[in-house]
N, C-alpha and C positions, 0 to 999 in steps of 0.2 A: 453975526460974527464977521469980523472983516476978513479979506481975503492977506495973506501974507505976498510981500513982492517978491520975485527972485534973488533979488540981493539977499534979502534979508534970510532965507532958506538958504543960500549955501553958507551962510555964517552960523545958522541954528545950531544948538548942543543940545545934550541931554540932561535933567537932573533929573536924579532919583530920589524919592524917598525912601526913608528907614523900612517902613511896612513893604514896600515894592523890591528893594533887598532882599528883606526877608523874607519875601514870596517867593521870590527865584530861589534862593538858598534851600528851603523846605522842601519844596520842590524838585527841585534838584536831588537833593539827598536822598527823600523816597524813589525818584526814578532808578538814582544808581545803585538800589538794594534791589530792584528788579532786572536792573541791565546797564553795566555801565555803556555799553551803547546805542541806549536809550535815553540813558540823562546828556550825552554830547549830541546825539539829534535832537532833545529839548531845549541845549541851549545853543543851541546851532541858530534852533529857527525863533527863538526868541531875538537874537542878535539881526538874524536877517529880518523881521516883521521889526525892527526899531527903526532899521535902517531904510527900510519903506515910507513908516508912519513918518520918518525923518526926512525925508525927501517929500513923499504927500502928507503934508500932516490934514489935509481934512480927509484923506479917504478911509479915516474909522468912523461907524457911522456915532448921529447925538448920542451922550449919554446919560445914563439912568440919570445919573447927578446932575445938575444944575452945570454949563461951562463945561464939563467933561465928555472927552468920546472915548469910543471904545473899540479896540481893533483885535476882530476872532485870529488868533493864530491856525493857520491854514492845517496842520497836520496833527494838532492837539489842541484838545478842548481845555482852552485858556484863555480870558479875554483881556487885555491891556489896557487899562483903564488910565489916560491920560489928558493933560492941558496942556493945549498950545496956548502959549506965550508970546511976546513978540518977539524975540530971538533964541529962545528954547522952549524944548516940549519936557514937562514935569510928569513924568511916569508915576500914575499914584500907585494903585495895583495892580498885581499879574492874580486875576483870580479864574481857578477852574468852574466851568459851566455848571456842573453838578451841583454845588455846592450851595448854601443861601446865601441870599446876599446879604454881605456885612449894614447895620445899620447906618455905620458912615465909614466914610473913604480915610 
């Protein structure tokens, strides 16, 4: 995989998919029936781990998928399952560690 230039990293954006939405959303919602100040540190550090992979987008390591990597969020067990692009990173999933893993992305 090629390496991305500076230029082109400080123009990079995000897109999301529909699944990766509603990863955060579900998520979300179960944290804030245990703590609503537990679902604002989930999406606290999900926002700061975007803004990481956004600035390095290779420091998630390969992932399972084909083209995808994946970036452990540091304070909860959740991995960010995304592609870089040439001017954006495609967020596919936000999937928790536990869990199995989906057939496909």
């Amino acid at each position: 995989m090629k390496k991305l230039s500076k230029e082109c990293l400080k123009k990079m954006w995000v897109n999301w998919t529909k699944s990766a939405l509603k990863d955060i959303e579900n998520e979300a919602n179960y944290l804030n029936k245990i703590s609503p100040s537990i679902e604002d540190a989930f999406l606290h550090e999900v926002e700061k781990s975007i803004d990481l992979v956004k600035k390095y987008p290779e420091l998630g390591r390969i992932g399972r998928v084909s083209e995808t990597r994946e970036f452990i969020l540091k304070k909860f067990q959740y991995i960010l399952v995304y592609l870089i692009k040439e001017s954006c990173l495609d967020i596919i999933r936000l999937l928790h560690t536990s869990r199995k893993w989906p057939n496909s992305l």
